[in-house]
C-alpha positions as CSV (number, residue, x, y, z in Angstrom):
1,X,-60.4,-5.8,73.2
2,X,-62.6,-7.3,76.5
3,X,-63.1,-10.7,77.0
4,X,-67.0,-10.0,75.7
5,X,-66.2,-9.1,72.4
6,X,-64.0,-11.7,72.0
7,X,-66.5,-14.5,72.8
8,X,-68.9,-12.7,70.7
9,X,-66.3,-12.7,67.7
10,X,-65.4,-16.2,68.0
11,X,-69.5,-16.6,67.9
12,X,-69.7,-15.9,64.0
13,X,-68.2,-19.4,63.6
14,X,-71.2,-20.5,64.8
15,X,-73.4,-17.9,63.4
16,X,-72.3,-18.7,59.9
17,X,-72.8,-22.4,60.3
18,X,-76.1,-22.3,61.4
19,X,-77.4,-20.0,59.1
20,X,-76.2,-22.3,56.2
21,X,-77.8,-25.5,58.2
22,X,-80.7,-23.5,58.2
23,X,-80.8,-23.0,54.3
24,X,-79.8,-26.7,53.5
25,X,-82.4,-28.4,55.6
26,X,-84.9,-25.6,53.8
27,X,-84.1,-27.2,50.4
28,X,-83.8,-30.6,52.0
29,X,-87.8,-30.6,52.3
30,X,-88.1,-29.4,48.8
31,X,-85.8,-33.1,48.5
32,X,-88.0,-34.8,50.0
33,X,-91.2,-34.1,48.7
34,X,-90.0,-34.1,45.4
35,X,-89.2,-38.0,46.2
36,X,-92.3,-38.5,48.2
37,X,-96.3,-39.7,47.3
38,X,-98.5,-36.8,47.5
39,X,-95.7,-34.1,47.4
40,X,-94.5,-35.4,44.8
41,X,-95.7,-32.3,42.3
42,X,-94.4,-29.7,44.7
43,X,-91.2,-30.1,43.0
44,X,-91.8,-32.0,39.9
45,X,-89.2,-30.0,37.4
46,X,-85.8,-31.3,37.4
47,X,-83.4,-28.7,37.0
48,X,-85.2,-26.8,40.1
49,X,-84.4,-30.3,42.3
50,X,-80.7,-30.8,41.0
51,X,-80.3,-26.9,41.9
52,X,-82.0,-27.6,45.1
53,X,-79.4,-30.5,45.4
54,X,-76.5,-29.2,45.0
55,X,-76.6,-26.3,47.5
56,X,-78.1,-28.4,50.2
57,X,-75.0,-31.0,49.6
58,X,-72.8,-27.9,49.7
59,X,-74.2,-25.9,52.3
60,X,-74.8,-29.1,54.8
61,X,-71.2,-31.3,54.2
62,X,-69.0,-28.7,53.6
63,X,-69.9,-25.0,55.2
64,X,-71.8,-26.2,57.7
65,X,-69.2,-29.3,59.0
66,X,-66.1,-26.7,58.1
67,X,-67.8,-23.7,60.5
68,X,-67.6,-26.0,63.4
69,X,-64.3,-26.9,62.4
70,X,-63.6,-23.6,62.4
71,X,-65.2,-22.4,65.8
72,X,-63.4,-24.9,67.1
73,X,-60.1,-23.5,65.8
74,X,-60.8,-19.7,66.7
75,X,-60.9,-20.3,70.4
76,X,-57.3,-19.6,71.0
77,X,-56.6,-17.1,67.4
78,X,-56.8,-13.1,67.2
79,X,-59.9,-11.6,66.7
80,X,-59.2,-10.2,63.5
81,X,-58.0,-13.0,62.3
82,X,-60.8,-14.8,63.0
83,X,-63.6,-11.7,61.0
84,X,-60.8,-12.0,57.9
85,X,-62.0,-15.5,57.8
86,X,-65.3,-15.8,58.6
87,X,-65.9,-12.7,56.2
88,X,-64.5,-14.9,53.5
89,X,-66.7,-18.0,54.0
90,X,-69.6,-15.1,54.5
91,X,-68.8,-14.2,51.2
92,X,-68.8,-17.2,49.6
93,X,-71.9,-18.5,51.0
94,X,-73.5,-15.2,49.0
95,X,-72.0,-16.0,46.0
96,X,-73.8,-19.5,46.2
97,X,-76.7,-18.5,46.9
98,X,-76.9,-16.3,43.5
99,X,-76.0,-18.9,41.6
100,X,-79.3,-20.7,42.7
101,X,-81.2,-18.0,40.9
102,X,-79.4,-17.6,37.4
103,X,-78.7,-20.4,34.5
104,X,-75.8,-22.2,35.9
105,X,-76.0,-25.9,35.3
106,X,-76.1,-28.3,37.8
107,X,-73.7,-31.1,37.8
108,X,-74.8,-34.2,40.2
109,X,-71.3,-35.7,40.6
110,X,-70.6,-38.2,43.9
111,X,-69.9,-36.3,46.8
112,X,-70.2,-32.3,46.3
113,X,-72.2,-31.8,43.2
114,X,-71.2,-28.5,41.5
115,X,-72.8,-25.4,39.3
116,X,-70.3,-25.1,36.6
117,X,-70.4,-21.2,36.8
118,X,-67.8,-19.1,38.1
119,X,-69.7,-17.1,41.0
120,X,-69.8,-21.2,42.1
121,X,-66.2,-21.5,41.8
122,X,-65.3,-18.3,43.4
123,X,-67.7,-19.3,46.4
124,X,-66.5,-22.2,47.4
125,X,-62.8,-21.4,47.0
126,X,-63.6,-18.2,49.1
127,X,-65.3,-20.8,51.6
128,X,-62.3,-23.5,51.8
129,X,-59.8,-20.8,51.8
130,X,-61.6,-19.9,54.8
131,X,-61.3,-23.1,56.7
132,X,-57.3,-23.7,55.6
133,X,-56.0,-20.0,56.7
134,X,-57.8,-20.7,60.0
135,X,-56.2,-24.3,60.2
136,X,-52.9,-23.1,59.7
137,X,-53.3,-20.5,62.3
138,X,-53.9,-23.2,64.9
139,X,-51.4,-25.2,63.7
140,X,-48.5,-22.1,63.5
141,X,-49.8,-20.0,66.6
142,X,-52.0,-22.7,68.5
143,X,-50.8,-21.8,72.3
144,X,-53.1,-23.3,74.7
145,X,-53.8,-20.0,77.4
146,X,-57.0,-21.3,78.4
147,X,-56.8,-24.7,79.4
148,X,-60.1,-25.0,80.9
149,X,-61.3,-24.8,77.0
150,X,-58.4,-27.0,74.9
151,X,-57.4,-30.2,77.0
152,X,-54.7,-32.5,76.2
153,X,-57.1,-34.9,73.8
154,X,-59.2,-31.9,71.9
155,X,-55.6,-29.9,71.2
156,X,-54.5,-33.1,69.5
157,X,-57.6,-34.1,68.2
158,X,-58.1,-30.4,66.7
159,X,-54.5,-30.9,65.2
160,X,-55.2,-34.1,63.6
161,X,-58.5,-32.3,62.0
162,X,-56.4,-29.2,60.4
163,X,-53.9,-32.0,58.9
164,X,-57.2,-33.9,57.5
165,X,-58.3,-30.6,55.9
166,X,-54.8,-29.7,54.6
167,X,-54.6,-33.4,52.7
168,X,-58.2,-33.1,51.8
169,X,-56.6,-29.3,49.7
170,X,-53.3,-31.1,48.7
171,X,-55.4,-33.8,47.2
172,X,-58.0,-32.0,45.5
173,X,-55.2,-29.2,44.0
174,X,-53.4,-32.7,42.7
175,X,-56.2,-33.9,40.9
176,X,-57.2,-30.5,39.2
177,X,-53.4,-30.3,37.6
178,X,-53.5,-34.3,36.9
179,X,-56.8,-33.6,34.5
180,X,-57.9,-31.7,31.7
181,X,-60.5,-29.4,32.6
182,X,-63.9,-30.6,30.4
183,X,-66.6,-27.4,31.1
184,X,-69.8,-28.7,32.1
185,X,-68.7,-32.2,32.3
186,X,-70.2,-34.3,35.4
187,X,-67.6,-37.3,34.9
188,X,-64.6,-34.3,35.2
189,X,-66.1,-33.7,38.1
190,X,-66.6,-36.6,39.7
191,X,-62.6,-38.1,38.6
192,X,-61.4,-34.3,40.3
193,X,-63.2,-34.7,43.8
194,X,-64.0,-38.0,44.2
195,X,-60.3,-38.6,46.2
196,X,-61.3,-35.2,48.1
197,X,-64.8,-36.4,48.8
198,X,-63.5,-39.4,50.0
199,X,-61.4,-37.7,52.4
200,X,-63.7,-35.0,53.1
201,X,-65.5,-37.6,55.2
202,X,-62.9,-38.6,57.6
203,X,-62.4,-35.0,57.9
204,X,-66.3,-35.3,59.1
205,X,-65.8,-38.2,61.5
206,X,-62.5,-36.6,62.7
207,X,-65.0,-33.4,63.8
208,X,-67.3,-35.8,65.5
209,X,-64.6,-37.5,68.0
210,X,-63.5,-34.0,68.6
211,X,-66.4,-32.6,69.2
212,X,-66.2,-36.7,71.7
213,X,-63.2,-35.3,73.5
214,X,-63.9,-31.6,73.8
215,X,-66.8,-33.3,76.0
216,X,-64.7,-35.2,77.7
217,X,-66.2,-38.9,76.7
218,X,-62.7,-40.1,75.7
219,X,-60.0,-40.0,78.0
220,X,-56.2,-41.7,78.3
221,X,-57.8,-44.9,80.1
222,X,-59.9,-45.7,76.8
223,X,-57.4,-46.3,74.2
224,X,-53.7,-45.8,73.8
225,X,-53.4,-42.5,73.0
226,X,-50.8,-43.4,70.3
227,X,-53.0,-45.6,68.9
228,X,-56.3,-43.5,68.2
229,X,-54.4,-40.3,67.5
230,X,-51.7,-41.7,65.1
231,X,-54.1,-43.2,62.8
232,X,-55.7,-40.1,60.9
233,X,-52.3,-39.1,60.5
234,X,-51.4,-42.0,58.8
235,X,-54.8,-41.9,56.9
236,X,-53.8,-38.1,55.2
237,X,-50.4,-39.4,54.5
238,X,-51.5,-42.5,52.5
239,X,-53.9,-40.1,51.0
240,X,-51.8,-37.7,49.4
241,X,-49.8,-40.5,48.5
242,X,-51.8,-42.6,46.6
243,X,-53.3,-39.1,44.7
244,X,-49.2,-38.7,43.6
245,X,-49.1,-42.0,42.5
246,X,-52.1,-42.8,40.7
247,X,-53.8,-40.2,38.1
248,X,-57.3,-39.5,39.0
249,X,-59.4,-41.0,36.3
250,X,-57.9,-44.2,36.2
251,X,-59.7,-47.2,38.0
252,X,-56.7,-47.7,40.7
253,X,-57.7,-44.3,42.0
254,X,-61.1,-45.0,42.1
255,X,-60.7,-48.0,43.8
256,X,-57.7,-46.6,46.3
257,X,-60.0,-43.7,47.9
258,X,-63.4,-46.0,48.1
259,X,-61.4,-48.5,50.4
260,X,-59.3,-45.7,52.3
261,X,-62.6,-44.4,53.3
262,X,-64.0,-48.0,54.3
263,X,-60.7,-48.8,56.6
264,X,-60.4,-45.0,57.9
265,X,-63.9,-44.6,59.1
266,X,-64.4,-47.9,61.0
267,X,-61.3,-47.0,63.0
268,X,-63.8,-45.2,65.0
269,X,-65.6,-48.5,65.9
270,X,-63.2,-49.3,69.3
271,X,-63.9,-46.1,70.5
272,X,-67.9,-45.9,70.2
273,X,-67.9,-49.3,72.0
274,X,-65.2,-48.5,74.8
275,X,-67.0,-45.3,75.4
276,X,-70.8,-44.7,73.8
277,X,-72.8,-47.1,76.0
278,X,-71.5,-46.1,79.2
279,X,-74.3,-45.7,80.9
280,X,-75.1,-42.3,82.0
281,X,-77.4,-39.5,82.8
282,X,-75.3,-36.6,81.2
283,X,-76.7,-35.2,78.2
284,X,-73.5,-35.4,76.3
285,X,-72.8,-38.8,76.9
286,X,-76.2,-39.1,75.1
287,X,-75.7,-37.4,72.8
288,X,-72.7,-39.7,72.4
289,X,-75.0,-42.6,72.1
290,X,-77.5,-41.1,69.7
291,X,-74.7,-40.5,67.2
292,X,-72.9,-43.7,67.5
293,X,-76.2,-45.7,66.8
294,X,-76.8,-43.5,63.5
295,X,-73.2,-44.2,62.3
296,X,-73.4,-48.0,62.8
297,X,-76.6,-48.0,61.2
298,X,-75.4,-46.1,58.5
299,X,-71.9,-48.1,58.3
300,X,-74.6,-51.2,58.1
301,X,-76.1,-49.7,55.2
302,X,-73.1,-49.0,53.2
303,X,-71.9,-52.9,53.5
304,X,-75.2,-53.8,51.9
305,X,-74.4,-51.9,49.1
306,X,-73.6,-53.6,45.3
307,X,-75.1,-50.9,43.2
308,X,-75.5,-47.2,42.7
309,X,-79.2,-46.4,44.2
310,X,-80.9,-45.3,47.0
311,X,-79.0,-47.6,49.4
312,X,-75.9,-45.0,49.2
313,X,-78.0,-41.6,50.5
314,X,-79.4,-43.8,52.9
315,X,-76.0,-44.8,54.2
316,X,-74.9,-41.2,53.5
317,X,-77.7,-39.7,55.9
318,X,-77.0,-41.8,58.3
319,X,-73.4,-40.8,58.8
320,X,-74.2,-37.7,58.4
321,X,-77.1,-37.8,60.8
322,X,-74.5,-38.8,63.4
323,X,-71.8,-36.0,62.6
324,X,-74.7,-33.6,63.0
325,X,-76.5,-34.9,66.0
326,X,-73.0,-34.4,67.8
327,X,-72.2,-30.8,66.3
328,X,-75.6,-29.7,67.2
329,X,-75.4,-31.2,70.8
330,X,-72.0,-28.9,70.9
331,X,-74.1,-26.3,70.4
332,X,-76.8,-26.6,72.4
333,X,-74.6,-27.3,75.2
334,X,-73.5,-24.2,74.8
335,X,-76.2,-22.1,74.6
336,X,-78.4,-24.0,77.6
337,X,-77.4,-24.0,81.2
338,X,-80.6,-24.9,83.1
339,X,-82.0,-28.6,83.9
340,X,-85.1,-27.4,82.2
341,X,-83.5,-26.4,79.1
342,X,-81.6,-29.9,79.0
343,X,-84.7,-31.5,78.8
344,X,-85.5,-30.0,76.2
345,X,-82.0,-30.5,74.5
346,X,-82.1,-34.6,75.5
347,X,-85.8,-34.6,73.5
348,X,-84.2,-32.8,70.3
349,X,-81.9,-34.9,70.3
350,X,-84.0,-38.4,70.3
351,X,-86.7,-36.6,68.0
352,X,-83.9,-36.1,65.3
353,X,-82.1,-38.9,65.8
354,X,-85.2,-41.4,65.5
355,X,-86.1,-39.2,62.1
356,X,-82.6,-39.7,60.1
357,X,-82.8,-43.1,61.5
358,X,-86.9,-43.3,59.6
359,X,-84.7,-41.0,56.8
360,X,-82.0,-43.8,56.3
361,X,-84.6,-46.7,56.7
362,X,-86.6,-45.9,53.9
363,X,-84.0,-44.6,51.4
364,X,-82.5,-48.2,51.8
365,X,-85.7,-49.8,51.6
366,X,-86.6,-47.9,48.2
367,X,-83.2,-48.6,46.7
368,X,-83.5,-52.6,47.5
369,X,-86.7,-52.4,45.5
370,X,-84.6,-50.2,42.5
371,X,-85.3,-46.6,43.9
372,X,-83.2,-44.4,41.9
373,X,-80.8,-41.5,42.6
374,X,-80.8,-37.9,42.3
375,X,-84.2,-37.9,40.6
376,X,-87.9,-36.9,41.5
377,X,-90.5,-39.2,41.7
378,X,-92.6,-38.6,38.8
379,X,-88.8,-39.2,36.8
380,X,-89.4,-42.6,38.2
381,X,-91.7,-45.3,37.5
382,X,-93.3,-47.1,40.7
383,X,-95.6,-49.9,40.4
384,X,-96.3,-51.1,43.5
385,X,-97.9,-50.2,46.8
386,X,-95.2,-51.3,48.8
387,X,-92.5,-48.6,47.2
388,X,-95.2,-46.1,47.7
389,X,-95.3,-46.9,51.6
390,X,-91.6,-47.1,51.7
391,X,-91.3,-43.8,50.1
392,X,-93.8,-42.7,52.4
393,X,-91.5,-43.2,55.5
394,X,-88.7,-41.6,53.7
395,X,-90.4,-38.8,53.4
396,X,-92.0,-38.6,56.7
397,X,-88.6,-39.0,58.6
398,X,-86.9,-36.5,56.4
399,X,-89.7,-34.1,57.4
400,X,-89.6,-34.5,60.8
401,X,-85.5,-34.7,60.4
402,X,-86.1,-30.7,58.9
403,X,-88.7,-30.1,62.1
404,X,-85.7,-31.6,64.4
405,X,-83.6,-29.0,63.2
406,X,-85.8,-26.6,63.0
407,X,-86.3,-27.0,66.8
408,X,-82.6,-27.2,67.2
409,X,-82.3,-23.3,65.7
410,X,-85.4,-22.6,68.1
411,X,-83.7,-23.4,71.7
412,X,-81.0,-22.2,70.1
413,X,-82.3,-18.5,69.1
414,X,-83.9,-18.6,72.2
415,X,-81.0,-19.4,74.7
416,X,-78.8,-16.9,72.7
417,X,-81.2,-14.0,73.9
418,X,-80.3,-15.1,77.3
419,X,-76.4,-15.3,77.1
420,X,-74.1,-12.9,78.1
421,X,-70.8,-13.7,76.3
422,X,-68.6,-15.1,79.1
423,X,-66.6,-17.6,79.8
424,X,-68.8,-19.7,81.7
425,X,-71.4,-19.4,78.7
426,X,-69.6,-20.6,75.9
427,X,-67.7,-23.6,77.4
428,X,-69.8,-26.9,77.2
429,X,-70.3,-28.7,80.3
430,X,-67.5,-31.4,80.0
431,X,-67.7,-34.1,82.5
432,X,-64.5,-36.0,82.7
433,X,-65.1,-39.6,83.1
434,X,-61.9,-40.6,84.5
């Protein structure tokens, strides 16, 4: 097999996760002007939004975060490994699109809300089986031949993430044999995958400060290397420990995963200030930037937080916001070579990063004034004009978050036309900063 087709292979990764970006940020405006004055009665009926939900939850958080994983991963495996697995997670995203269009019924747990219907089932566990056989082929067979792709920080950093997504399996198959299964039960839901969920979100960050050190933005001088590299291990082993120890619907459990998540993801705070505000002209340092001002806004939002409302998809989507912003800038620094293009790339990036940030705002906003959850806005009563104008801006930045990405696919598409699958063409442009 030549060089070409493996590049191209090792592409589908890529493929796969944009397509289901694509699909989630298509049901993400349906979100949004269900919740939103004026377009309100675009999507008025409530099954259709809690259907709408639950794929854009699953296809954004977990196939499109896991295919970047996964990319990531493939760089150094066999090409037939790598079509076995993306043919599975391929598969599975069919299967979840069917279920869409039958009678399944939506369950709106915390963290991945659910069809309790078995094409579901079968997608999803098509989909993570996907991302585990790949992780434990870079863990078993990772041999570094091509340097100039996998340095010293990403290798680690890309181990760390297949032990993250090994505890976030271990944990979830614990829970499932610790409870009884209850058939279209919402609370057995949320008890089976609220340690996973939990955990599913360092996994998340983890990709982020890869995607950091594939670029090059954190080096040996930053931290100790000990020190930032030792501590999601210690965060998947305290995992699976506590989901031994404690059953999973009993308050300890609960309690256990919501602060694990608190301590774990601030860990990343040292590194976004030894590192994020450097100031530079290189568009992945700003990229850099742009995400680490959407996380702390969003970690800001989830300290204000004392009940379940709007305040919690606010701090969600801004979290979120900053794993994407980076994953897409991975992208597009692949795809675009020219100063032109990077122009272009460095506006995409501000555009959707001031959007999520118009998103976030006024999902907080609404839930300090009792905005409610997982509900459409004529499910809701609102009685004043401010509500109405904060709902407004929600909806306008999550519209223009959809158009952000919808320009992302764009250059994208575009640059693709222009690539010829070598090595030069699918290696970002990583500036050391040492």
């Amino acid at each position: 097999m030549t060089k070409h087709t493996k590049y191209q292979i090792e592409f589908l990764w890529l493929a796969l996760g944009m397509i289901s970006l694509f699909i989630a940020t298509c049901f993400a405006i349906l979100l949004v002007a269900a919740k939103s004055p004026l377009l309100g009665t675009l999507l008025s009926d409530t099954e259709s939004f809690q259907r709408a939900l639950v794929l854009h939850v699953n296809l954004n958080i977990v196939l499109w975060i896991g295919s970047i994983a996964c990319y990531l991963w493939s760089r150094t495996l066999p090409a037939g490994m790598i079509i076995f697995n993306v043919s599975l997670s391929f598969i599975g995203l069919t299967l979840l699109l069917t279920v869409y269009f039958s009678a399944a019924q939506p369950l709106l747990n915390n963290y991945v809300p659910v069809f309790d219907d078995q094409r579901y089932f079968t997608g999803i566990l098509l989909i993570l089986s996907s991302f585990v056989i790949t992780a434990i082929q870079w863990l078993l067979i990772n041999k570094p031949k091509r340097p100039a792709l996998i340095g010293p920080n990403e290798n680690w950093s890309l181990s760390l993430l297949a032990l993250l997504l090994l505890s976030v399996i271990t944990v979830l198959a614990l829970s499932f044999f610790k409870l009884d299964y209850q058939p279209n039960s919402a609370r057995f839901f949320e008890q089976l995958l609220w340690g996973p969920g939990h955990l599913w979100q360092l996994f998340s960050l983890q990709l982020m400060i890869t995607v950091w050190a594939k670029f090059g933005l954190i080096t040996r001088h930053t931290f100790s290397e000990k020190l930032i590299w030792s501590i999601p291990a210690i965060a998947s082993l305290t995992a699976i420990a506590a989901a031994v120890l404690y059953a999973p619907d009993s308050g300890d459990y609960r309690m256990f995963y919501t602060q694990h998540m608190r301590i774990f993801s601030f860990w990343i705070l040292p590194v976004i200030l030894a590192t994020a505000f450097w100031r530079t002209v290189h568009i992945e340092s700003r990229a850099m930037q742009l995400s680490a001002v959407l996380f702390l806004f969003g970690a800001f939002i989830g300290l204000l937080i004392r009940v379940d409302n709007l305040m919690v998809p606010a701090h969600y989507h801004a979290v979120t916001g900053a794993i994407n912003l980076s994953m897409m800038a991975l992208v597009l620094c692949i795809v675009t070579r020219t100063k032109e293009n990077q122009r272009l790339v460095r506006l995409q990036m501000h555009f959707y990063a001031t959007s999520v940030a118009m998103l976030a705002a006024g999902l907080a906003w609404s839930g300090s004034l009792g905005g409610v959850r997982k509900v459409t806005l004529s499910a809701q009563t609102i009685d004043s004009w401010q509500h109405i104008s904060v709902l407004g801006l929600m909806g306008v930045g999550g519209i223009l978050a959809a158009t952000a990405i919808f320009l992302f696919m764009g250059i994208s598409l575009l640059q693709l036309r222009k690539i010829k699958f070598k090595k030069s063409a699918l290696t970002p442009m990583v500036r050391s900063q040492n």
